[in-house]
N, C-alpha and C positions, 0 to 999 in steps of 0.2 A: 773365174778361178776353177770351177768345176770340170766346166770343159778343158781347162787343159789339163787336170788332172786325168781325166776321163782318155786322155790322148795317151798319156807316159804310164797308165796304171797295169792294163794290159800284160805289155810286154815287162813292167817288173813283176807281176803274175808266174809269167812265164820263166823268168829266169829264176824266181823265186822259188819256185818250184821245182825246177830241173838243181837247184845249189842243192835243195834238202833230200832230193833223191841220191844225186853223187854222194850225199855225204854218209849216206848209208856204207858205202864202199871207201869212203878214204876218213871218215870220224871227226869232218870237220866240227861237228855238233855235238860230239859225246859230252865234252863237260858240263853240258847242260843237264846231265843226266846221271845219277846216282847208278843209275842199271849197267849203264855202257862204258862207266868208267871201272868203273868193280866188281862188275861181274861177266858170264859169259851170257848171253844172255838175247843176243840177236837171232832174229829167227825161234825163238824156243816155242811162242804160243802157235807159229805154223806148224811144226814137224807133226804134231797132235792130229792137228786134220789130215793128212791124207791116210797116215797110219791107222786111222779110224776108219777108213773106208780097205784099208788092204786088212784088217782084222777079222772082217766081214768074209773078204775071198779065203781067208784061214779058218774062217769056221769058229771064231774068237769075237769078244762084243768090242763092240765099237770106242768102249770107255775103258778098256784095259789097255791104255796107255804104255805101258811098260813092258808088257807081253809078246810073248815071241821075237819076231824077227825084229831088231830095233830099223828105227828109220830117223836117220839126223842125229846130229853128238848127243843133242840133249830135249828133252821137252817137257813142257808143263800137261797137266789133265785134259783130255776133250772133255767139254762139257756141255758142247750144241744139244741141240736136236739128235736122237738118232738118224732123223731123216735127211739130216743138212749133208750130213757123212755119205749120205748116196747121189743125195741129187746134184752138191757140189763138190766133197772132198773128192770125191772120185774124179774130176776132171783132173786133177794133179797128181795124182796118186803113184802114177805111171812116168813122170820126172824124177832122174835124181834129186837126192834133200834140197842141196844149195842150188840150184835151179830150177825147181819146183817153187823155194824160197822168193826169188828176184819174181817169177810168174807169179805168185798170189802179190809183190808187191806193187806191181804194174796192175794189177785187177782190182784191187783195193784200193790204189790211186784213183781210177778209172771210174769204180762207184763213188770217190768224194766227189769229184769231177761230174757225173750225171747230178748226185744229189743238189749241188751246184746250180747246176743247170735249170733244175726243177724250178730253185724258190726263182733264179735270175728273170726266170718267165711271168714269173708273177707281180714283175714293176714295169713302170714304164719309163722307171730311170735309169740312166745310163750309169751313173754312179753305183746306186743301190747293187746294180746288176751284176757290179764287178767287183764291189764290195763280198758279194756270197762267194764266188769264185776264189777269192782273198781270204776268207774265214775259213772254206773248206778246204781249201788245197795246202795252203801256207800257214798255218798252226803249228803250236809246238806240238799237243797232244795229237795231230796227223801223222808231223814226224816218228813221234814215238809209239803211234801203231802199226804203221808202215818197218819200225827198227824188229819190236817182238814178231812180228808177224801176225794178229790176233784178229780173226773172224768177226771183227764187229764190225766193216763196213756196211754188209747187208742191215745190219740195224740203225745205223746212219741212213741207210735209205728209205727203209721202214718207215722210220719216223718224219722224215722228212717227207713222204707220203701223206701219208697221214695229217700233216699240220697242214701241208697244201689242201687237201680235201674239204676242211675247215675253211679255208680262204674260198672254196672253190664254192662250196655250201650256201657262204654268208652273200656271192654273188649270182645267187640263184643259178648255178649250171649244177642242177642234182643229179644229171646222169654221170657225167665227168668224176664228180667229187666220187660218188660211188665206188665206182671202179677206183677210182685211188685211193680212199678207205681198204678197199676188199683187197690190194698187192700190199699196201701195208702192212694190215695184219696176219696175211701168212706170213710174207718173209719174217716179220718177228717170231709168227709163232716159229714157223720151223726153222730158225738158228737162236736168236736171243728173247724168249716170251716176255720183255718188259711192259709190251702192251696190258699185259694182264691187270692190271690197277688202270685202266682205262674203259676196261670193260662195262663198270656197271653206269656209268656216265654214258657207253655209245648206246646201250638196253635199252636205257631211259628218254634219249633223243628220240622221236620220229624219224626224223634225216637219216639215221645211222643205225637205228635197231636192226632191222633184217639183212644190212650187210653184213649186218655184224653174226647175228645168227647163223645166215649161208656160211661164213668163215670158219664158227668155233666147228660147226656139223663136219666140215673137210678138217678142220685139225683135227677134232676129237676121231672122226673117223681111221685117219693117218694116224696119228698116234697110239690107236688100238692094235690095228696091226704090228706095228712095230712093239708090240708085247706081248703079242698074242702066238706073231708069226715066228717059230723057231728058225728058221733061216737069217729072218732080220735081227731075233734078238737071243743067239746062240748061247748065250752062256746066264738066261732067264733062272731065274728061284720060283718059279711057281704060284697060282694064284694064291695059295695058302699062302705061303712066306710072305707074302706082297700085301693081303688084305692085313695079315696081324704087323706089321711094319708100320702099314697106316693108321694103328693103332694104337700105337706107342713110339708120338714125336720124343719121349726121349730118351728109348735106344737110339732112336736114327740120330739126333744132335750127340749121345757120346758115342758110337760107335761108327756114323759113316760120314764123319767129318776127316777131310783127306789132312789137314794140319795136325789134327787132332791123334790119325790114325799115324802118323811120321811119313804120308804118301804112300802107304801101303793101304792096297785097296784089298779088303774084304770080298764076299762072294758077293753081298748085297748090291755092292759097287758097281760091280758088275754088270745088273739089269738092269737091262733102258729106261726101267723107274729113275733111279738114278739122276737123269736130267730134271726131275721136279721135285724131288727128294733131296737135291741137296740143298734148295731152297731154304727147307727144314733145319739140315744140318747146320748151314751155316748163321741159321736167323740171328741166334746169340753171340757168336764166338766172334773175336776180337782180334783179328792177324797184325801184331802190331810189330809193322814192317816197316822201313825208310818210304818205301816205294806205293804204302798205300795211304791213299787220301781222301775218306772218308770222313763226314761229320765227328762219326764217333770216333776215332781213335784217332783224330785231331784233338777233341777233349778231353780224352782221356790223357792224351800226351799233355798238354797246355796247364789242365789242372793236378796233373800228377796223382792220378787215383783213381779206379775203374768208377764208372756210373754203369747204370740200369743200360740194356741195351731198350728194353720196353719204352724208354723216353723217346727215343729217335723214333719211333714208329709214328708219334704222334702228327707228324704230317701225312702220310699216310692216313689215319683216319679223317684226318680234315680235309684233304681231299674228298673221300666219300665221301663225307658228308655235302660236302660242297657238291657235290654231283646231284643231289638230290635238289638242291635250292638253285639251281643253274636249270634244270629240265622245270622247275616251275614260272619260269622269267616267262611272264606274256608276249613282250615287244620282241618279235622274232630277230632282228638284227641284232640287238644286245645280247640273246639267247647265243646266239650262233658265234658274238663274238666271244662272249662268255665262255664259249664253251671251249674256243680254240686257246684261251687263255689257261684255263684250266688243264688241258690237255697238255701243253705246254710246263703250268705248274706240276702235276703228275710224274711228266720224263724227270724232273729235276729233283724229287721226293727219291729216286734212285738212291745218287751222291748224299742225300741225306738222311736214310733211312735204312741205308745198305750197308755192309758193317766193313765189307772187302773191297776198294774200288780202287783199281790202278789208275795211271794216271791216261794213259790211250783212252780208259771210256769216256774221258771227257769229250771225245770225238762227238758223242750224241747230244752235247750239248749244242754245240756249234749248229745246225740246222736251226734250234731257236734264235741264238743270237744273229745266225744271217738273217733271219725273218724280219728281225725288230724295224731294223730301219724303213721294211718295205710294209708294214702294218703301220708306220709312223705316216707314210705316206698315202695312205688308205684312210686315215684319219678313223680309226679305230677310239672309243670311246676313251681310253685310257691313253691317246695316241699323245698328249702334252708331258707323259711322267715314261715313256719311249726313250727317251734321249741317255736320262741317268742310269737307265737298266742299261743300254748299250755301252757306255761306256763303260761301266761295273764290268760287266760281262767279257768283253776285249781281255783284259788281264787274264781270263782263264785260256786265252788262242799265247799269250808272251809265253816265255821262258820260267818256271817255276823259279825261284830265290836259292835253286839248290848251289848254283855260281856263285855265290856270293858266299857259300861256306866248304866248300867240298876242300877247302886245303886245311879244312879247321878243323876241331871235334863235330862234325855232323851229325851227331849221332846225339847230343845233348839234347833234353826236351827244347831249350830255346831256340835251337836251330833245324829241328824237326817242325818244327810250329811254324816259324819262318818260311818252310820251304813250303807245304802244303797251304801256306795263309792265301795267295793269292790262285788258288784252284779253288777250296771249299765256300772262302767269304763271299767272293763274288755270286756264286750260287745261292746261299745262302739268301743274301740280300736280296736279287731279283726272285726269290720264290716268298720272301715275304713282302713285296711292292705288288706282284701279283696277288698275291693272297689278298691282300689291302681292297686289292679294286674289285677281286672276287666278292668279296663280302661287301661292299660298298654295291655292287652291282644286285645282287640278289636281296640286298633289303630294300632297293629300293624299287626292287621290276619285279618281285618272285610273289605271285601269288596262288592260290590251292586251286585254281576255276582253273589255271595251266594242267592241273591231271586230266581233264576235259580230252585232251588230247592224246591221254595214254590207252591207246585200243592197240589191242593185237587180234590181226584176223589172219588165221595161218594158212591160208591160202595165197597171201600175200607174202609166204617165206620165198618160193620164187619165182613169180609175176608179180610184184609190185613195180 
C-alpha cells in the first residue's frame, strides 16, 4: 500500500503545489479566507520589507513604514530585524511592488521547499520523506503566507534547523548538529527572535552552550551597531531616551503599541529599539481581529469576557522550568530526546502565549509536525503516543472552518470560535501531550549529580 502511494504522492505534491501558487493570481482559494475575500490584503506584509531597506538609502529608519516615498498600494509595519532589512529586503528592493511581490513569493516557496528537504533527510522512509514535502509546501497556512507576502519563511527555516540539530545531536554527529544550531539561531535572531525562550535550555546543555554563546556574541554585537550606528539607525532617540524607555514597560505598552497608537508611529517607533520593544508593547493587549488566532483571544471570544493576559504566560514559565529539569536527566539519550521535545514544546508556547498570531505563522508549526512521523520512526521514547499528536496536528496544515460560515454572520462569537478551533486546539493539545512526557521524563531520569556536568571554561567559547 505504501509503495504505491510512495509512487502517485510525488507528483500530486507537485501539482498540489503549482494549483496554490496559480491561485494566488486567479483566487481559486480565497473563500477559504476571511482576508482575501474582504479585504485588500495580498501582498501587504511584503511591500513593508523592501521599503525598509529603500528608507535606509533615504536616510529614514527602517520601521517608518508609511514615510516618504510610498512603495506598493498598501502595507502593514516592518517589524524584522533591522538587519534582515539589509541583508535580505535589499535584494528586492530594486523591483517594482507587484513584481518584487511574485519574487519574495517564489523565494519563500523555495525556503518551505529546502526546510522540506532538511527534515526529508532525516528518514529512511520513502513515505515519511514525502509526507514533510506535503506539510510544507501544501498547507493552508503556506498558502496564506505566500497570499500576505510575510517574512516568516526564514523562521520556518530557523527552526527547522534547529530541531534537526537535536536529531543530529541524539545521534552522536556534534559537529553537524553544531553548525546547524549556530544558522538557526541567527536566521531567527536576525528576522524573527522566537528562539529567545529557547535560550536558557541551549545555556544549560553542554551540546549546545558555546554555540549558543558564539551566536548571541554576533547578534548582540550586530544588533549594537545597528543602534549605535546613525547611518543604520537614522531616525535613533538617543541613549538617554532609550535607557529611561527601558524603564518604564508601561509607557512603552500605552504609548508604542502601533493598535493602540491607530498606526501612527511615534518618534520611539521609530528607533531600531523598536524591534524588541514591541515585544513589550504588545505583551498585554488583545487585537481582537477575525483574522487572529491566538490562545487568548480565542477565549476571550468563546467565553465572552476578557481574562488576564498574565494566564497565557504560564506555559512559558513551565517551559523554563522544564529546561532546568531536562539539563539534569543523566541517561544522555533521553536528555537529548528530551530536550528536542521541549524545544519543539517552546516553538508552540508562541500560539499560546502570544496575544497577536495570524494565521501564516502557523507555518512554524509545520516543521514539528513534519518531524513527528520521522521521530515515530526513530523510536523516540514517547514514539507509541507519536501517532495521536500527528494526526491532532494535520487539521492545523486543512482549511480553517471559515467556509463553512463566511456567507453567515461571521463575525458572531460562535463562529469566530469555530473558525480558529481547528488552528489553536490542535496546538494546544500536542503542547500538553508533550508537556506530559516532559514531566514524565524528568521525574524519572533528572537527578542533581547531572549539574556535575555544568562547567564552563571560556576558552572553550571558540575551540571547543
Amino acid at each position: 500500500m505504501n509503495r504505491n502511494i510512495t509512487k502517485v504522492l510525488p507528483y500530486f505534491i507537485v501539482a498540489l503545489a503549482l494549483f496554490m501558487f496559480a491561485s494566488l493570481h486567479f483566487g481559486w482559494l480565497n473563500s477559504f479566507f476571511y482576508g482575501a475575500e474582504n479585504s485588500h490584503v495580498q501582498g501587504i506584509d511584503y511591500f513593508a520589507v523592501p521599503k525598509s531597506y529603500l528608507n535606509l538609502l533615504e536616510g529614514r529608519s527602517v520601521f517608518d513604514t508609511w514615510g516618504g516615498v510610498p512603495y506598493g498600494p498598501y502595507s502593514t509595519w516592518y517589524l524584522a530585524h533591522p538587519a534582515f532589512s539589509v541583508f535580505v529586503a535589499s535584494w528586492f528592493s530594486f523591483f517594482e511592488p507587484w513584481t518584487g511581490y511574485w519574487v519574495f513569493a517564489l523565494f519563500t516557496l523555495c525556503l518551505m521547499g529546502l526546510s522540506a528537504y532538511f527534515i526529508s533527510r532525516l528518514s529512511s522512509n520513502k513515505l515519511n520523506k514525502q509526507i514533510a514535502f506535503l506539510i510544507l509546501l501544501c498547507s493552508f497556512p503556506t498558502f496564506w503566507l505566500l497570499y500576505v507576502g510575510n517574512m516568516h519563511a526564514p523562521l520556518v527555516l530557523a527552526l527547522t534547523l534547529i530541531l534537526i540539530a537535536f536529531v543530529e545531536f541524539s545521534n552522536e554527529n556534534n559537529k553537524r548538529a553544531s553548525h546547524l544550531l549556530f544558522a538557526g539561531l541567527l536566521i531567527s535572531f536576525f528576522s524573527k527572535p522566537i528562539v529567545l525562550l529557547m535560550l536558557p535550555l541551549f545555556l544549560l546543555l553542554k551540546e549546545t552552550r558555546f554555540t549558543t554563546i558564539k551566536a548571541l556574541l554576533i547578534y548582540g554585537f550586530v544588533s549594537l551597531l545597528f543602534i549605535i550606528v546613525p547611518v543604520l539607525n537614522p531616525q535613533g532617540i538617543g541613549w538617554t531616551k532609550l535607557t529611561s524607555l527601558l524603564l518604564e514597560p508601561a509607557f512603552i505598552k500605552e504609548h508604542m503599541n502601533i493598535y493602540k497608537n491607530g498606526f501612527v508611529l511615534n518618534e520611539y517607533m521609530k528607533d531600531n529599539s523598536i524591534h524588541w520593544l514591541n515585544l513589550i508593547a504588545q505583551s498585554d493587549y488583545k487585537f481582537m481581529h477575525i483574522d487572529v488566532f491566538s490562545l487568548p483571544v480565542f477565549m476571550d471570544t468563546f467565553l465572552g469576557h476578557e481574562t488576564s493576559a498574565k494566564i497565557y504566560k504560564l506555559p512559558i514559565y513551565f517551559c523554563l522550568a522544564l529546561s532546568v529539569g531536562v539539563a539534569c536527566i543523566d541517561n544522555k539519550r533521553i536528555k537529548l530526546e528530551s530536550a528536542l521535545l521541549l524545544v519543539m514544546s517552546i516553538s508552540l508556547t508562541f500560539f499560546l502565549s502570544y496575544n497577536t498570531i495570524w494565521e501564516y505563522q502557523f507555518t512554524s508549526f509545520l516543521p514539528v509536525l513534519a518531524l513527528l512521523p520521522i521521530l515515530k520512526e526513530k523510536n523516540v521514547f514517547y514514539a507509541r503516543y507519536i501517532k495521536p499528536m500527528f494526526i491532532t496536528g494535520v487539521l492545523v496544515s486543512l482549511p480553517s472552518l471559515y467556509f463553512l460560515v463566511h456567507d453567515g454572520d461571521f463575525q458572531s462569537p460562535m463562529a469566530l470560535s469555530l473558525i480558529r478551533i481547528t488552528r489553536i486546539i490542535p496546538v494546544l493539545f500536542i503542547f500538553i501531550a508533550m508537556s506530559i512526557h516532559l514531566l514524565i521524563a524528568v521525574k524519572r531520569h533528572a537527578s542533581l549529580t547531572a549539574w556535575r556536568n555544568f562547567s564552563f571554561s571560556p576558552e572553550k567559547l571558540f575551540f571547543d
